[in-house]
MIKOLLUM-630178 format. One line per field, with one value per residue: residue number from 1; chain; y, x, z of N, C-alpha, C in turn. Coordinates in nm, 4 decimals. Last residue first. Layout:
// MIKOLLUM-630178
n	(NUM / ...);
chain	(A / ...);
n.y	(Y / ...);
n.x	(X / ...);
n.z	(Z / ...);
ca.y	(Y / ...);
ca.x	(X / ...);
ca.z	(Z / ...);
c.y	(Y / ...);
c.x	(X / ...);
c.z	(Z / ...);
***
This chain:
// MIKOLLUM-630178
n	(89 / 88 / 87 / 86 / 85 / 84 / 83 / 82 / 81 / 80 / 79 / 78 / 77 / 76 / 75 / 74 / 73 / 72 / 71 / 70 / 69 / 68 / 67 / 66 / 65 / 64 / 63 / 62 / 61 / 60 / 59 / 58 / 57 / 56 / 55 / 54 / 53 / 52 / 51 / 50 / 49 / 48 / 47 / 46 / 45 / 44 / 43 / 42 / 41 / 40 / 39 / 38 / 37 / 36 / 35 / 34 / 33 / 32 / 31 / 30 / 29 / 28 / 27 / 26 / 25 / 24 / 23 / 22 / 21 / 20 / 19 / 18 / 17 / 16 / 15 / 14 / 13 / 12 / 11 / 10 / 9 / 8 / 7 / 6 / 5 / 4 / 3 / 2 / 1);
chain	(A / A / A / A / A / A / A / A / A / A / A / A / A / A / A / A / A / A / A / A / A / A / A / A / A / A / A / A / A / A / A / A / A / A / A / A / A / A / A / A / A / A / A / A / A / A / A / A / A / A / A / A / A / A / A / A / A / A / A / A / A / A / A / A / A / A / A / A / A / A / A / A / A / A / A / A / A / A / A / A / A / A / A / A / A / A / A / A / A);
n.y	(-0.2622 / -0.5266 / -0.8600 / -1.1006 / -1.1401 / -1.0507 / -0.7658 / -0.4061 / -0.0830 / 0.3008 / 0.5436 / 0.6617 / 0.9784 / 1.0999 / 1.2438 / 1.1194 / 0.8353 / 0.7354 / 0.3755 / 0.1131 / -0.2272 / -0.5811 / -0.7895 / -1.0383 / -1.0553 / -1.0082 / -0.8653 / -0.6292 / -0.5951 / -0.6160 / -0.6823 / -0.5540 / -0.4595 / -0.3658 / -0.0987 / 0.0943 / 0.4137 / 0.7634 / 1.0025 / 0.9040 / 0.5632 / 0.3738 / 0.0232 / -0.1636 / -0.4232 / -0.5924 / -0.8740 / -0.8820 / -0.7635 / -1.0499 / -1.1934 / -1.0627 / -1.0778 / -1.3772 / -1.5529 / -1.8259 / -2.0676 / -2.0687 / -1.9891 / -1.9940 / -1.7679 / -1.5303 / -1.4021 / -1.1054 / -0.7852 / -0.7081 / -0.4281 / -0.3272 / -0.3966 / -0.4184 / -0.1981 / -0.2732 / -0.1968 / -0.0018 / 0.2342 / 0.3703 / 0.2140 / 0.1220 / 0.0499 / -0.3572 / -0.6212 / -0.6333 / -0.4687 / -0.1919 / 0.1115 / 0.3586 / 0.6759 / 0.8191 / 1.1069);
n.x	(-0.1444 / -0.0194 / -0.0724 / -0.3093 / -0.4010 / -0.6980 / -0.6789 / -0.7437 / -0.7513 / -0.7017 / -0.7551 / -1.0591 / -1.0271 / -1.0670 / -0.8689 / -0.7256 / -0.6618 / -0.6920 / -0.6447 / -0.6396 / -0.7836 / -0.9014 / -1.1980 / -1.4688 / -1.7436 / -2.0221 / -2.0823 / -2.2831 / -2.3207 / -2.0665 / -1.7729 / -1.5423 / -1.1820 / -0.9122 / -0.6878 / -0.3599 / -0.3323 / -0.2198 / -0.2988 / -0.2194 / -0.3014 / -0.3390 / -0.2768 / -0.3778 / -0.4671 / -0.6198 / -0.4726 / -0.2340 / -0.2322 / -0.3245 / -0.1466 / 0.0614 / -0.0550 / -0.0969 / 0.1497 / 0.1200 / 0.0414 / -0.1577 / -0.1270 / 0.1237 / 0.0765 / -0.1100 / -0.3038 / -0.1519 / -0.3137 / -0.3621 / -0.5797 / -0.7897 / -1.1278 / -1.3695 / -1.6494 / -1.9060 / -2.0570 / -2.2571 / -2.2332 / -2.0294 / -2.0941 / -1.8156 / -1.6482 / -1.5906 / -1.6215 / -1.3825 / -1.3036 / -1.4417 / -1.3841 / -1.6634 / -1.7332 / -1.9420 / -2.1489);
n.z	(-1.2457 / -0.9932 / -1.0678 / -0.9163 / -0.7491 / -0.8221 / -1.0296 / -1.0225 / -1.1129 / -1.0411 / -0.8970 / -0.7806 / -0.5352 / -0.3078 / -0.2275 / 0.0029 / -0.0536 / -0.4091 / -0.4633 / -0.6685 / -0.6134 / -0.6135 / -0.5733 / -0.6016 / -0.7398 / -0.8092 / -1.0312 / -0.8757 / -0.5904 / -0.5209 / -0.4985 / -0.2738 / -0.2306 / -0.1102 / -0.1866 / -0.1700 / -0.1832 / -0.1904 / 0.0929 / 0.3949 / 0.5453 / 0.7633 / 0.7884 / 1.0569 / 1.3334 / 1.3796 / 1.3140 / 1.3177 / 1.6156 / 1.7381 / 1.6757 / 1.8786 / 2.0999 / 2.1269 / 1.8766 / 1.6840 / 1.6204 / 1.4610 / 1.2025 / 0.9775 / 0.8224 / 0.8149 / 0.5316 / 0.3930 / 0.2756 / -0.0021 / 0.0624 / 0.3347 / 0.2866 / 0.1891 / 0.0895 / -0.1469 / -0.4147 / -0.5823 / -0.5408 / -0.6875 / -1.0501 / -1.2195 / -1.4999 / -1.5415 / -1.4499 / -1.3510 / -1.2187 / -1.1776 / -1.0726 / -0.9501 / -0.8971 / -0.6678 / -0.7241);
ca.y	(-0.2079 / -0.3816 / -0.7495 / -1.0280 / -1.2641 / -1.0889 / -0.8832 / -0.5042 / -0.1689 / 0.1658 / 0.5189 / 0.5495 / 0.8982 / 0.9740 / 1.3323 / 1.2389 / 0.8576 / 0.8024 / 0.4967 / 0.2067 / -0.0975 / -0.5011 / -0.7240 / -0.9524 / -1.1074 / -1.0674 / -1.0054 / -0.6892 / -0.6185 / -0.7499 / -0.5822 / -0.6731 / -0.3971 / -0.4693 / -0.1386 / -0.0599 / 0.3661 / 0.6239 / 0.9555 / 1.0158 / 0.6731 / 0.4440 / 0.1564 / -0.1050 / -0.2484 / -0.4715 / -0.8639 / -0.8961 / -0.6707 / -0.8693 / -1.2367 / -1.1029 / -0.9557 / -1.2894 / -1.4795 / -1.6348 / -2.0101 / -2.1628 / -1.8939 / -2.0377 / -1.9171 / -1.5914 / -1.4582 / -1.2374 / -0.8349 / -0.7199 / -0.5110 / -0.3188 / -0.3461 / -0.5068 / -0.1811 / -0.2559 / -0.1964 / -0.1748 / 0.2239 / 0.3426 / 0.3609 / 0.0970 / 0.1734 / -0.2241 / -0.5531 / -0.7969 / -0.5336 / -0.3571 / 0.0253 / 0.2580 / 0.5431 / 0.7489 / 0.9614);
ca.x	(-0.0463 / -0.1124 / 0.0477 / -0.2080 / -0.3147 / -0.6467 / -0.7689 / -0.6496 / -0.8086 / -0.6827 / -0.7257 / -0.9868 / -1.0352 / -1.1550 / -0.9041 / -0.7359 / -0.7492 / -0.6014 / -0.7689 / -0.5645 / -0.8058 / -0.8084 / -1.0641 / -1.3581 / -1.6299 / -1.9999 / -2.0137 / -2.2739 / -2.4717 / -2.1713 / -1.8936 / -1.6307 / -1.2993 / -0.9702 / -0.7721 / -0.4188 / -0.3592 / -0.2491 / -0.2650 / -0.3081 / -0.2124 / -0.4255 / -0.2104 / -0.4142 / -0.3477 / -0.6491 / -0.6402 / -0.3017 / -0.2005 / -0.4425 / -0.2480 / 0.0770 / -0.0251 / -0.2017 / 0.1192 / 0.1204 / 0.2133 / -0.1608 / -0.1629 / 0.0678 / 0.1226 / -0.0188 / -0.3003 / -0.1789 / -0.2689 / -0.2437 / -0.5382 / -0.6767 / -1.0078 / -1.3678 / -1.5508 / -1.8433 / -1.9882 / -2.2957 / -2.3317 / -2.0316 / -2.1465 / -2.0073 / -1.6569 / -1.6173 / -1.7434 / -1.4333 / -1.1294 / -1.4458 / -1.3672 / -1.5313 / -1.7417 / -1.7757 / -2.1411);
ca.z	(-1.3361 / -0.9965 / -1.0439 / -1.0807 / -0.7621 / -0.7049 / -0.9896 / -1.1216 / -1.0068 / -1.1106 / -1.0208 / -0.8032 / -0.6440 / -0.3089 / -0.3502 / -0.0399 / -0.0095 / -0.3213 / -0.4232 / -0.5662 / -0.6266 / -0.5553 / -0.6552 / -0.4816 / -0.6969 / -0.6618 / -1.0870 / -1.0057 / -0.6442 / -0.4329 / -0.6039 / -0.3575 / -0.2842 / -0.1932 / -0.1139 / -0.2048 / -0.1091 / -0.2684 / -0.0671 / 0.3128 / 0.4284 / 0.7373 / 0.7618 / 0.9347 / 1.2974 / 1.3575 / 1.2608 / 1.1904 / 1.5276 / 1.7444 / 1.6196 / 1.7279 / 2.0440 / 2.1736 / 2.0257 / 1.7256 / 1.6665 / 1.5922 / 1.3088 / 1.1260 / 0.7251 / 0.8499 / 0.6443 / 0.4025 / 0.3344 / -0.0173 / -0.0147 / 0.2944 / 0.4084 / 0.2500 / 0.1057 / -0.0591 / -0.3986 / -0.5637 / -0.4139 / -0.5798 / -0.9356 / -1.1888 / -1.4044 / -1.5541 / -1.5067 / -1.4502 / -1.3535 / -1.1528 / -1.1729 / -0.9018 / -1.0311 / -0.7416 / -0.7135);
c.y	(-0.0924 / -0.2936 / -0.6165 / -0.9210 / -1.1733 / -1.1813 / -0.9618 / -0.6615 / -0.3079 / 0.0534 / 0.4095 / 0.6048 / 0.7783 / 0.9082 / 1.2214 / 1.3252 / 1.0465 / 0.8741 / 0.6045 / 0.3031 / -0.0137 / -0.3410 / -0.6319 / -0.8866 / -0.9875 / -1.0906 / -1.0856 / -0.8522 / -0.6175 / -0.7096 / -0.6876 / -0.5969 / -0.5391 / -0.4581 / -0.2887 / -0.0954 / 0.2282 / 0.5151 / 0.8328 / 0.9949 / 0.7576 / 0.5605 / 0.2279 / 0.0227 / -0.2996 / -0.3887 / -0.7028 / -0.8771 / -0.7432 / -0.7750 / -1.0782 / -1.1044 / -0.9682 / -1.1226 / -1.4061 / -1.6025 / -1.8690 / -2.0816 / -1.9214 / -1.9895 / -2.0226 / -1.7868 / -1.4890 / -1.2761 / -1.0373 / -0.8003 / -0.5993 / -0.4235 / -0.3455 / -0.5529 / -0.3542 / -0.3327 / -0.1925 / -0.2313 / 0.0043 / 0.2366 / 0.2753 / 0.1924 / 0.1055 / -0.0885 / -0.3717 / -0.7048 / -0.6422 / -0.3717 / -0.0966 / 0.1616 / 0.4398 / 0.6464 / 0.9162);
c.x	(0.0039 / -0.0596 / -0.0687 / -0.1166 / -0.2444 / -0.5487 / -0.6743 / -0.7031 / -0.7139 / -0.7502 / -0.6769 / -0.8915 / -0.9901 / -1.1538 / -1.0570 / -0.8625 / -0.7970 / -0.7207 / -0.6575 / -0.6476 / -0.7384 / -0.7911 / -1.0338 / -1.2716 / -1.5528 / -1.8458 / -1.9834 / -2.2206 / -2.4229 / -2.3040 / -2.0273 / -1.7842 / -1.4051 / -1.1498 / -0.8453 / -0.5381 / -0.4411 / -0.2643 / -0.2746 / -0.2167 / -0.3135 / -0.3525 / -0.3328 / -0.3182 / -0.3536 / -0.5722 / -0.6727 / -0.4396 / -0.1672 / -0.3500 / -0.3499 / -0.0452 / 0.0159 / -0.1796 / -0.0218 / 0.1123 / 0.2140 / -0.0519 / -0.1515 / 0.0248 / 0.1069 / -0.0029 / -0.1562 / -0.2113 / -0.3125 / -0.1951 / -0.3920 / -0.6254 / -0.9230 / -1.1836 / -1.4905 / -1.7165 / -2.0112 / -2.1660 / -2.3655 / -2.1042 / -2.1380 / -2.0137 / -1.8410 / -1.6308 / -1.7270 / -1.5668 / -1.2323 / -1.3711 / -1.3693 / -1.5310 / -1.6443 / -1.8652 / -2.0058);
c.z	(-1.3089 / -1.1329 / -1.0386 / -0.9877 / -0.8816 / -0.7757 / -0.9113 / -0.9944 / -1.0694 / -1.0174 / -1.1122 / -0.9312 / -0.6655 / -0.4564 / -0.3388 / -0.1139 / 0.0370 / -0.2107 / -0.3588 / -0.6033 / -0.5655 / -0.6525 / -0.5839 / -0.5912 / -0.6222 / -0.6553 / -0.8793 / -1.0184 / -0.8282 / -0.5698 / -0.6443 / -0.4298 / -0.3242 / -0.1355 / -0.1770 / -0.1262 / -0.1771 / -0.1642 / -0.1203 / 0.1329 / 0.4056 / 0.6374 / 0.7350 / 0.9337 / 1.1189 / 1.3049 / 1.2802 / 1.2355 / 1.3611 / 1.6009 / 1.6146 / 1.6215 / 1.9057 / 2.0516 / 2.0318 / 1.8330 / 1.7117 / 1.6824 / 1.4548 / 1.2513 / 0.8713 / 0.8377 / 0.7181 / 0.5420 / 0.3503 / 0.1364 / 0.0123 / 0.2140 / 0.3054 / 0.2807 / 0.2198 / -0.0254 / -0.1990 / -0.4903 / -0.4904 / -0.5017 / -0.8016 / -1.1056 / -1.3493 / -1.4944 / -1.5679 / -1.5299 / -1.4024 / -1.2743 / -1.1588 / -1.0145 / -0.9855 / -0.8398 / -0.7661);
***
């Protein structure tokens, strides 16, 4: 079982947790303005990295809030997590 770290509750076990994509990405500041192909590649194209990797994470069955987590996707370890809007330490 992963232990994933909530930056508000703590290491908790995998299974209160789900996954909810790639950290770090913004909306676009006007979406009205995008092209067809613009708008598809924010909503699907994802880096997919072997190794470290910014994910944002919600921890539905403890504090329900959202936070951000580097996972290397390799090994499936976490090794940090840190809260929306802070710096990653």
């Amino acid at each position: 079982m992963l232990l994933i770290p909530c930056p508000y509750c703590g290491p908790r076990p995998e299974l209160e947790f789900t996954y909810a994509g790639e950290a770090n990405i913004s909306r676009p500041a006007e979406p009205e303005s995008l092209s067809d192909e613009q708008w598809a590649a924010y909503l699907y194209q994802r880096t997919n990295p072997r190794g470290m990797h910014a994910e944002r994470w919600r921890h539905v069955h403890g504090c329900g809030r959202y936070f951000n987590a580097s996972r290397d996707t390799l090994s499936d370890q976490f090794q940090f997590s840190w809260k929306p809007g802070e710096s990653p330490p």
